[in-house]
DOVO-877453 format. One line per 2 residues: number of its first residue (from 1); their letters; for each residue z, y negated, x of C-alpha. Coordinates in steps of 0.2 Angstrom, whole numbers, m for minus. Layout:
<atoms>
NUM) a) Z:Y:X ~ ...
</atoms>
This chain:
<atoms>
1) xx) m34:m40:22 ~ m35:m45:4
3) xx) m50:m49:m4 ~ m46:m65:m15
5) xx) m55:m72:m28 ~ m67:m88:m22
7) xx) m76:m99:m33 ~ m94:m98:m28
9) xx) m101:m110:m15 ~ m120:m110:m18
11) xx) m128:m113:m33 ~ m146:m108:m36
13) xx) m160:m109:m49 ~ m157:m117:m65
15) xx) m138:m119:m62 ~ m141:m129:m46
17) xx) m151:m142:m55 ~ m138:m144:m68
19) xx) m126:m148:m53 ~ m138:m159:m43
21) xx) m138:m169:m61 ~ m118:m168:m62
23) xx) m118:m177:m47 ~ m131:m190:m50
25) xx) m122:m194:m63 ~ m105:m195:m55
27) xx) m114:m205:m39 ~ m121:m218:m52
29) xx) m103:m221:m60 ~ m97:m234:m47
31) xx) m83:m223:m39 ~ m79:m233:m21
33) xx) m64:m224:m19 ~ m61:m219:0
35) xx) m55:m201:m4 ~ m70:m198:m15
37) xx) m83:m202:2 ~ m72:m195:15
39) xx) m73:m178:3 ~ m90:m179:1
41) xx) m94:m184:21 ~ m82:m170:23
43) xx) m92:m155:13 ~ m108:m163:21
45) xx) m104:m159:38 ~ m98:m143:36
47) xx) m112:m135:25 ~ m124:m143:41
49) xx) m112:m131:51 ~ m119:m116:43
51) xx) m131:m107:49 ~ m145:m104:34
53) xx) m150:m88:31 ~ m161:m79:18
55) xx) m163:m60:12 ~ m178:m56:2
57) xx) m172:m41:m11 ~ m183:m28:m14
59) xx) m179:m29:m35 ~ m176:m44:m50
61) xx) m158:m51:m48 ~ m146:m36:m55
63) xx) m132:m25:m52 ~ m139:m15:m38
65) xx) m137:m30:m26 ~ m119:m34:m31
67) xx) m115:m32:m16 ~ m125:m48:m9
69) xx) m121:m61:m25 ~ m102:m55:m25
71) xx) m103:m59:m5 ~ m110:m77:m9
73) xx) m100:m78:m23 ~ m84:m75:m15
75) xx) m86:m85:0 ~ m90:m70:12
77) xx) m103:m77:18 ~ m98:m94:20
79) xx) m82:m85:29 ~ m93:m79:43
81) xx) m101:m95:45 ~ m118:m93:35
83) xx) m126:m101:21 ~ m136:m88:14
85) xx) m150:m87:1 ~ m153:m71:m10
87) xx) m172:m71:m14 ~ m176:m60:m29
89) xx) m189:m48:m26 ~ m203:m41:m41
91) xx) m216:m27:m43 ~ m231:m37:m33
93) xx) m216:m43:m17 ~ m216:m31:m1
95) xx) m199:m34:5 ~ m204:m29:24
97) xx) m221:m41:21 ~ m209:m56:17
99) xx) m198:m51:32 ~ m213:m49:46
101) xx) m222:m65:41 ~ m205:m76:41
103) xx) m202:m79:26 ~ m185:m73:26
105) xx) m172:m67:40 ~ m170:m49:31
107) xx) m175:m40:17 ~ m169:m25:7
109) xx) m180:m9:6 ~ m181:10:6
111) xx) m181:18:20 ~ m198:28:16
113) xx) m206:14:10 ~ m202:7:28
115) xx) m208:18:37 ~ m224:19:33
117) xx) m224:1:38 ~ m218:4:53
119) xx) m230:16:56 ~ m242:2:52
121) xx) m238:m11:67 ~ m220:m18:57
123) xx) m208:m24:70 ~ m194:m20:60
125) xx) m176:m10:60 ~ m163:m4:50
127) xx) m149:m11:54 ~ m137:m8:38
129) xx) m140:8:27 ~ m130:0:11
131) xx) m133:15:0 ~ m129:30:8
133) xx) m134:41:m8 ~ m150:39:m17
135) xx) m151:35:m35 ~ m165:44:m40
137) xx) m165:56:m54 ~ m179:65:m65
139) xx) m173:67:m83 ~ m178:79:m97
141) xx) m174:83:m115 ~ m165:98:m115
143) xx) m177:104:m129 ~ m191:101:m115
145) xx) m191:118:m109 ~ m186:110:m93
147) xx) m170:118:m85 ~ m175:116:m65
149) xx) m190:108:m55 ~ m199:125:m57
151) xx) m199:120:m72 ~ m210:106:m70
153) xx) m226:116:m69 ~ m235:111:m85
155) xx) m227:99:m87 ~ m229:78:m92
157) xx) m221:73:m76 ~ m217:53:m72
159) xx) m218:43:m59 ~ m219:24:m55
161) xx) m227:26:m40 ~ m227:11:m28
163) xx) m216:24:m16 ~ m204:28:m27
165) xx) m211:46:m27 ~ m209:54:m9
167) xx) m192:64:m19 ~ m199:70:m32
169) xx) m214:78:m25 ~ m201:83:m9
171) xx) m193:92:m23 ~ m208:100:m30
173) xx) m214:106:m14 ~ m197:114:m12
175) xx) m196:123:m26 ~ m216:129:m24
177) xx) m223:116:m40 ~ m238:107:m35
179) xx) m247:92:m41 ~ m263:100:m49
181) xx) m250:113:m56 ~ m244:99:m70
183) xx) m253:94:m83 ~ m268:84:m81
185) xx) m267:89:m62 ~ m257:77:m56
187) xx) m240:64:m60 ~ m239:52:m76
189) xx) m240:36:m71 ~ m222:31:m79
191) xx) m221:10:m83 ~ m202:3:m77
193) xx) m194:7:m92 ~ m191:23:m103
195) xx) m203:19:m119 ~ m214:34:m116
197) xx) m200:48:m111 ~ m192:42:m126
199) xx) m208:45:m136 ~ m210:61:m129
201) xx) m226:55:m117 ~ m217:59:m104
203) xx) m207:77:m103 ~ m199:73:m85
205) xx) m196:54:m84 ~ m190:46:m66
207) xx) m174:36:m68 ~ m161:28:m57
209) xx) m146:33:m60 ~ m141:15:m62
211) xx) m153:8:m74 ~ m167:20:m82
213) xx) m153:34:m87 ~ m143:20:m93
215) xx) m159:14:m103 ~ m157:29:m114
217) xx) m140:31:m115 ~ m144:16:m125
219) xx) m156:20:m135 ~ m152:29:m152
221) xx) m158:45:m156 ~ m170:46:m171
223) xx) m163:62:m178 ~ m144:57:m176
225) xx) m144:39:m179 ~ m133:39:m163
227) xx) m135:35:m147 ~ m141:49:m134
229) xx) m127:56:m124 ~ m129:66:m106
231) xx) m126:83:m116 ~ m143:77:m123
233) xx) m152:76:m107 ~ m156:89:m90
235) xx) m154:79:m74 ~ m161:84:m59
237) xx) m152:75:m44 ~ m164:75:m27
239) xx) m146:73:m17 ~ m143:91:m26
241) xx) m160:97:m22 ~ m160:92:m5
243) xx) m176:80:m6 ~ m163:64:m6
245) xx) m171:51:7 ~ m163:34:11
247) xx) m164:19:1 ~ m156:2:2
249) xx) m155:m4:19 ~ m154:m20:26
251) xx) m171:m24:39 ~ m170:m35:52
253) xx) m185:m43:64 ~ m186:m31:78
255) xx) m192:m43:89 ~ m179:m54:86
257) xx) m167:m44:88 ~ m173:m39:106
259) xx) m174:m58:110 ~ m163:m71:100
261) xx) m142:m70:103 ~ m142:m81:91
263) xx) m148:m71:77 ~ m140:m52:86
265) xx) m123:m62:79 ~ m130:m70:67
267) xx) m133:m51:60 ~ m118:m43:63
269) xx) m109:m59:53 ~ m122:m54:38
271) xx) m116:m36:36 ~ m100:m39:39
273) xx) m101:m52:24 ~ m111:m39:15
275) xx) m100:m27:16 ~ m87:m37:10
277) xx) m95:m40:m4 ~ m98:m22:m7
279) xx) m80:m20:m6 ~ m77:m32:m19
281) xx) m89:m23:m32 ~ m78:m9:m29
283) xx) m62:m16:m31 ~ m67:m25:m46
285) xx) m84:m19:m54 ~ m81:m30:m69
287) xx) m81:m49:m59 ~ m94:m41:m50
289) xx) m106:m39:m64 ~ m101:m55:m71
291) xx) m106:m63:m56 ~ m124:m54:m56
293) xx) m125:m62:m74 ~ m118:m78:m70
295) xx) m136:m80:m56 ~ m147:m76:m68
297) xx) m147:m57:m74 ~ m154:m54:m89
299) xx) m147:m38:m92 ~ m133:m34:m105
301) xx) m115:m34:m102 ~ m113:m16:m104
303) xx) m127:m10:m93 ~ m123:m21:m78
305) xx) m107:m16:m80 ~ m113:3:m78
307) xx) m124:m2:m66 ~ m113:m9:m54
309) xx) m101:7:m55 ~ m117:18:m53
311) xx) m120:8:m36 ~ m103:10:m31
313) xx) m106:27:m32 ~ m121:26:m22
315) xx) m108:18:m7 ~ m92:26:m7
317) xx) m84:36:0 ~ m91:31:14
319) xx) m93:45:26 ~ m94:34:42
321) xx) m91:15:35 ~ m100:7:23
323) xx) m116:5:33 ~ m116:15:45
325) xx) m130:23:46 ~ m127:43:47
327) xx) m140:52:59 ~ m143:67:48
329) xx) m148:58:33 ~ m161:48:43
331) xx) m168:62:51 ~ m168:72:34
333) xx) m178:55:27 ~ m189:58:42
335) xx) m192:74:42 ~ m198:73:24
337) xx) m210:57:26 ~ m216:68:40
339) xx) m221:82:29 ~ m220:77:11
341) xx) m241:77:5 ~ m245:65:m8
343) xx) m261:67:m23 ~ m271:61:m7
345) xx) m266:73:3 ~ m256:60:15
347) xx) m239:61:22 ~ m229:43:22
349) xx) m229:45:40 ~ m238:55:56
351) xx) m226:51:70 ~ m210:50:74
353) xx) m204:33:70 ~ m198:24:86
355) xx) m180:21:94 ~ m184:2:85
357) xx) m182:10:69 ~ m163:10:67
359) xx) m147:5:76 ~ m128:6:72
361) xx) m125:m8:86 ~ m124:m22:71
363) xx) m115:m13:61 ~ m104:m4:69
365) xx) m98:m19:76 ~ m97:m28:60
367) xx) m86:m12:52 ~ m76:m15:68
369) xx) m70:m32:65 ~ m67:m28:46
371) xx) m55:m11:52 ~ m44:m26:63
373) xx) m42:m37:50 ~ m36:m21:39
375) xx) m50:m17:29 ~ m54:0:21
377) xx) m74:2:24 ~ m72:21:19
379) xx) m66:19:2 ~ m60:37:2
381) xx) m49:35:m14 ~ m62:26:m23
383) xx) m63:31:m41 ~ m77:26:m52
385) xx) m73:18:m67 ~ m78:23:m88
387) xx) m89:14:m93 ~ m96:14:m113
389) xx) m112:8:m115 ~ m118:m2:m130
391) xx) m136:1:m140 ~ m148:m11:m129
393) xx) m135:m11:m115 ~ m125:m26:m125
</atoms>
């Protein structure tokens, strides 16, 4: 099967109204001809033949979710019968919240952020583990004195919080670093963006590996008058370390999903699209960070490019098919929300989550259809592309 380039069918935001007044305008210009309203009765009655469906993302409209735009954009979706809505996410939206109270039909979360929810009373399941690799570093200036996570013992350590640390204090307990050995006791609470590593607040800064690292790849360096480079910085991966736990998955309503054929298929047609999509970003990283620009990115050109080829990363190769969701890494995530203790002395979880939790039935149904219609799902020659970012990520 070839992946072809669509134009996009659904506008949104911004962009949308500038087409609604496009066609007021053309609709006010007198036009009787019968082609023109037989097109139009036409494109009615096939968007009413789609079935709407919404997915709250757990982040602002960017690269990491080029998998979704370029899956509206290139007509995957609308391919398997679905007219879908991408809901940006932001620091104050719980993905799994807007998912259990209906306000959308699945939503995009970490696994260990899940979890706890589920714990909780959240009727919700994995049904699509998008990324299988997580994205999380902990960066340091090599003049840091920082070599290893031993190291971290004294040390400024950052953290945003919010979840995103259950790795890195995996990773300290690990290596045999506690919170009250750093200094000041505990973490630095690190703000979304690399300001205080860069001033030297911070000597161990959390970064994804597509954005954050990228933010000070960007930046210039003060002594040089160049930008800093990766022979600059010490990287500490948590797949590396062991302490990697899950992270973009696609959740769906448990409930429902024990109830409503219609949204079982519905489900499988999402992945599959979705998985198209992520295809697509791998095929072509460029249009696909065009496209995450085009619905209302504000990143720059050089960092969305960089961040969708980090993502692709995070997907292929595929061990098992894009998706698919491999039991040793969910037990390894397990296995650490069970016994990872945070600066309360809490662990994410208690229990053993239940058999709810995840499921390869949707999924492996969805890489199924794709593998017919002669789709590669693995990606197993998949090479990542150069990338050169720009001061500011221009």
């Amino acid at each position: 099967m070839v992946h072809t380039a669509r134009r996009a069918r659904r506008v949104t935001g911004a962009a949308a109204f500038a087409v609604v007044g496009t066609l007021a305008l053309a609709a006010c210009s007198g036009s009787s001809e019968a082609g023109t309203t037989s097109s139009a009765s036409g494109s009615t009655e096939a968007a009413a033949e789609l079935t709407p469906v919404s997915v709250q993302l757990q982040w602002l409209t960017q690269a990491q979710f080029a998998c979704y735009y370029s899956a509206l954009d290139q007509g995957y979706y609308e391919d398997e019968g679905l007219d879908v809505t991408i809901i940006p996410g932001a620091v104050d939206i719980v993905p799994i919240d807007v998912l259990t109270s209906g306000g959308a039909d699945y939503a995009v979360s970490w696994v260990p952020k899940v979890l706890g929810s589920i714990e909780q009373g959240a009727a919700v399941t994995d049904v699509a583990q998008i990324f299988e690799r997580s994205g999380t570093l902990q960066i340091a200036f090599k003049d840091s004195g920082i070599s290893s996570v031993a190291d971290f013992a004294g040390k400024n350590i950052g953290s945003w919080g919010y979840g995103n640390e259950w790795e890195l204090i995996a990773g300290m307990q690990k290596n045999g670093v506690t919170l009250a050995d750093l200094a000041g006791g505990s973490t630095v609470q690190q703000a979304f963006d690399m300001n205080a590593f860069i001033a030297g607040d911070i000597d161990a800064a959390q970064a994804m590996t597509y954005n954050e690292y990228a933010q000070v790849l960007e930046t210039v360096n003060a002594a040089t008058g160049e930008l800093y480079t990766p022979d600059d910085l010490t990287v500490i991966n948590w797949n590396d370390e062991g302490t990697a736990m899950l992270q973009d998955a696609i959740w769906a309503d448990a409930d429902r999903l024990a109830s409503d054929a219609d949204y079982q298929a519905t489900t499988t047609k999402f992945i599959k699209g979705t998985i198209e999509g992520c295809i697509y970003a791998k095929d072509d990283p460029q249009s696909a960070a065009d496209i995450v620009t085009a619905a209302g990115s504000t990143l720059g050109t050089s960092h969305q490019l960089w961040m969708t080829n980090e993502v692709n990363k995070l997907i292929f190769p595929s061990t098992s098919g894009v998706g698919h969701i491999n039991e040793d890494q969910w037990a390894q995530t397990v296995d650490l929300a069970m016994n990872t203790v945070n600066p309360e002395g809490a662990t994410i979880i208690t229990t053993e989550p239940p058999a709810t939790a995840y499921t390869n039935e949707y999924v492996d149904a969805a890489l199924a259809e794709l593998t017919d219609e002669g789709v590669d799902v693995y990606g197993a020659d998949f090479t990542p592309i150069d990338v050169t970012l720009n001061e500011g990520g221009e």
